[in-house]
C-alpha positions in Angstrom: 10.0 -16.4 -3.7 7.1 -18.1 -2.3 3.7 -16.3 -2.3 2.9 -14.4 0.9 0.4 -11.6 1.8 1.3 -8.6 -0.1 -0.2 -4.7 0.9 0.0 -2.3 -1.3 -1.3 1.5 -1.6 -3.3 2.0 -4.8 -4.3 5.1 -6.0 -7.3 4.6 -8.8 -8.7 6.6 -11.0 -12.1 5.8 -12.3 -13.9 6.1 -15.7 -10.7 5.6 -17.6 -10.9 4.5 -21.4 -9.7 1.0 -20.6 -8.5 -1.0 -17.2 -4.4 -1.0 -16.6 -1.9 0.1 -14.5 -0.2 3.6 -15.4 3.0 2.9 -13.0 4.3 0.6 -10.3 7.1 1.9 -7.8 7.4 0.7 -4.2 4.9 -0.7 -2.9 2.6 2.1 -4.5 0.5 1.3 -8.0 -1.5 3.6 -9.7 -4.3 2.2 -11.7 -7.1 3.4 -14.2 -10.4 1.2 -14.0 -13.5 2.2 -16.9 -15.7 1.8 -13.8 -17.7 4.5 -12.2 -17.4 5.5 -8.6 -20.6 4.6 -7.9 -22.7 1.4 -5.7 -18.8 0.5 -5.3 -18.3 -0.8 -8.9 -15.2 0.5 -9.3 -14.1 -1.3 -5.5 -15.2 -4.4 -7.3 -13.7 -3.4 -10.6 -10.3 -3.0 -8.6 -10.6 -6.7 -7.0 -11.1 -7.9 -9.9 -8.4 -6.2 -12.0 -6.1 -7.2 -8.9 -6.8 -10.8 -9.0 -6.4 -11.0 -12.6 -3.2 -9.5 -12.8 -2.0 -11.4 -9.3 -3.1 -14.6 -10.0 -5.5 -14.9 -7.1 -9.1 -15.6 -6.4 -11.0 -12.6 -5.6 -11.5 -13.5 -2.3 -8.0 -13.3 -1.5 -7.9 -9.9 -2.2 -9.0 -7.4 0.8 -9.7 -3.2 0.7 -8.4 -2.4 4.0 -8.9 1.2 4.0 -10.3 3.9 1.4 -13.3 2.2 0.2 -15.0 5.7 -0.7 -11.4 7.3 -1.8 -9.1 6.9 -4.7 -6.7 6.1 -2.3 -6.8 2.4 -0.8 -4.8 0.2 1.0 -4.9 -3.4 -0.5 -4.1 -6.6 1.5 -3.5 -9.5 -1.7 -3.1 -13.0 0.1 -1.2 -15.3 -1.8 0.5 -13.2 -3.8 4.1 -13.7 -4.8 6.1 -10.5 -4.1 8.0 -11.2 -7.5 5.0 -10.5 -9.2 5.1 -6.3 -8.1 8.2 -6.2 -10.1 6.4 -7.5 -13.3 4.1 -5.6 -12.7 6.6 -2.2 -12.9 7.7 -3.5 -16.5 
């Protein structure tokens, strides 16, 4: 499948032990980041966890809503829709 622009709802939790994702279904993703919620380093954390695991620059990935919640809506450009499935593995 080619890559296309991917939105997901993400539901973090901050000040983990480690950065991963606990579980994948739909288009939902739950994901612990060591970051504080704090001066948005765990927004940034999130990004960059995204692209990593993605395969995308960082500035292909957009926080659409929920910048101050554990709840956000994630736009991923690029992205190859293949990859969520991985992902759930």
């Amino acid at each position: 499948m080619p890559p296309a622009t991917i939105t997901l709802n993400v539901h973090v939790t901050p000040r983990a032990p480690r950065d991963e994702i606990v579980s994948a279904s739909g288009d939902a993703i739950k994901i612990k980041l060591r970051a504080p919620p704090v001066d948005d380093k765990a927004n940034d954390a999130l990004v960059k966890f995204l692209a990593q695991a993605f395969g995308v620059r960082r500035a292909q990935i957009e926080i659409v809503s929920g910048l101050k919640s554990r709840h956000k809506l994630v736009r991923i450009q690029g992205a190859s829709a293949d990859r969520i499935q991985e992902l759930r593995k």
